[in-house]
N, C-alpha and C positions, 0 to 999 in steps of 0.2 A: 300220680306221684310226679312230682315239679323235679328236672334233673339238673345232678349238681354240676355248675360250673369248675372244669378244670385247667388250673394253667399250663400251658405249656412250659416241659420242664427246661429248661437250657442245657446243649449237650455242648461238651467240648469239643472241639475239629478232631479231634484223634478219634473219641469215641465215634464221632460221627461217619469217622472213613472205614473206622472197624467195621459199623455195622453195613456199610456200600458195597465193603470187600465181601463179606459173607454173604451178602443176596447177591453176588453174580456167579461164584460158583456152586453156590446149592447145597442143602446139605447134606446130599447121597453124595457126591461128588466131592466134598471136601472131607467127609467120612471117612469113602473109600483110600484120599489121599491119607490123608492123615495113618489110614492103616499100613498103610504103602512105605509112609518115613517110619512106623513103628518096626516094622518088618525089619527095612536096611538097616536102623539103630541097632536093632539086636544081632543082627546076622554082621553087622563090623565088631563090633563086641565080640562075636565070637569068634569072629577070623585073627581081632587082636590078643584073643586069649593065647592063641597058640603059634606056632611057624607058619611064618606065610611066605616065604621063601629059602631054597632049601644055599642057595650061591648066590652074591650077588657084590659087582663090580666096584661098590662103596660109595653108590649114589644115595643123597636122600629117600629113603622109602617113606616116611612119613609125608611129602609131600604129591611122592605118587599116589596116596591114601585120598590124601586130601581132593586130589583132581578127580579120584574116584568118586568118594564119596560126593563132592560137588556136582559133577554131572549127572547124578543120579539123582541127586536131587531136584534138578533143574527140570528132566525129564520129568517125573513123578509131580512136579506142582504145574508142568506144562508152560514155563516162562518161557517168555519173548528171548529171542536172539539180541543180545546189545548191540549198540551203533558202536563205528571206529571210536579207537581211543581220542582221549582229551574232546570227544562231541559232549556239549557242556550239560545239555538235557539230561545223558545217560548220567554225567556226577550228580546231576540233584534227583533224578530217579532213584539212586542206590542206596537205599542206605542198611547197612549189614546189622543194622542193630531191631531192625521189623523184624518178626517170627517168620520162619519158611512159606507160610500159606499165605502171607500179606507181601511179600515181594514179585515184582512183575516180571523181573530180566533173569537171567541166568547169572552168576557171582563168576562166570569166566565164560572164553568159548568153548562149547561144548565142539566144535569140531577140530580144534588146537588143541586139547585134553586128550581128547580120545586118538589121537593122531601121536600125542607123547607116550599114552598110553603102551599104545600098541608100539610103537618102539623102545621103549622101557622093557616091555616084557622080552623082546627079543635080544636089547642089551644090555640091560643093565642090572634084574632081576628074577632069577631062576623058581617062579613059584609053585606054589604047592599045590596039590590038582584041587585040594577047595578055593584056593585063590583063582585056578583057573577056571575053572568052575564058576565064579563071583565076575571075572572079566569078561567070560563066554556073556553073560547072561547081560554086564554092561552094553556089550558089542549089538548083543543083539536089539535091548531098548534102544541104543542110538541111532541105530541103523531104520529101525521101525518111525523114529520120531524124525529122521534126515527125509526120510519116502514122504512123509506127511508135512513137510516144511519145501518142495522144489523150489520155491523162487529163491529160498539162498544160495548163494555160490560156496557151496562147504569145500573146506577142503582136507583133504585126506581118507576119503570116505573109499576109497580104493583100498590102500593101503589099511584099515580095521575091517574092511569083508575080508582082506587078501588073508589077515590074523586071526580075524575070525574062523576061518575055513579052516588054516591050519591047526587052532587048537582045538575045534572039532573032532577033527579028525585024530585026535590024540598024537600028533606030531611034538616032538621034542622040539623047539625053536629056539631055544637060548643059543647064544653065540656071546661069545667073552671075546669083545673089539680093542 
């Protein structure tokens, strides 16, 4: 049997990065992630269903949410640390309109986040032990992902162990400044 000639088909540069991005991180790996943003989508869901803090100072909570949720996600797709601000690469690197699993950088700093974080909860918002619960559990992914990244100069990684520790330890820390 004589075989048939096939032409090759012409792909677009977008399809064609889709398909560059999904062979490097695998599809057990991207699985796994993908199960990981499924998990935090529903477990915010349902922390936003109900009180996620019981007092608070009358700072934006929605934007604490948001740092939240961002680092967690930064963690979970395993992105790069961003270069300083206005470095011109990281503006044409970013673009917020790719799906989670096709961006490379983190949407902020994860160690400026987690450093507001943890002072947030100390002054600004009094939460509820599932929310403490949902930050223990951020502290400790960052923490695990800081150990696995030395050559950054993080900063505040003191101060969320030091947070860390205490809401472990079921310590009350809020303080109204």
């Amino acid at each position: 049997m004589a075989s048939v000639y096939k032409p090759k088909q012409n792909v677009d540069p977008e399809t064609r990065e889709q398909r560059s991005q999904a062979g490097k991180l695998g599809a057990k790996t991207r699985a796994m992630r993908k199960e990981q943003q499924a998990a935090l989508d529903i477990r915010l869901a349902a922390l936003q269903s109900g009180p996620m803090f019981t007092e608070t100072t009358g700072e934006d909570f929605g934007y604490f949410l948001d740092l939240v949720q961002k680092t967690w996600e930064g963690i979970i797709w395993d992105r790069e640390y961003p270069p300083a601000p206005g470095y011109a690469e990281y503006e044409r690197e970013v673009d917020y309109q790719l799906p989670l699993e096709r961006r490379q950088l983190f949407d902020l700093y994860p160690d400026a986040a987690c450093e507001f974080i943890a002072e947030a909860v100390r002054k600004y918002f009094h939460l509820t032990p599932p929310m403490v619960t949902f930050v223990v559990e951020l502290f400790e992914k960052y923490l695990k992902w800081a150990k696995k990244n030395p050559g950054l100069k993080l900063h505040g990684v003191a101060e969320v162990r030091q947070t860390l520790t205490e809401l472990k330890s079921g310590k009350d820390i809020w303080k109204v400044h």
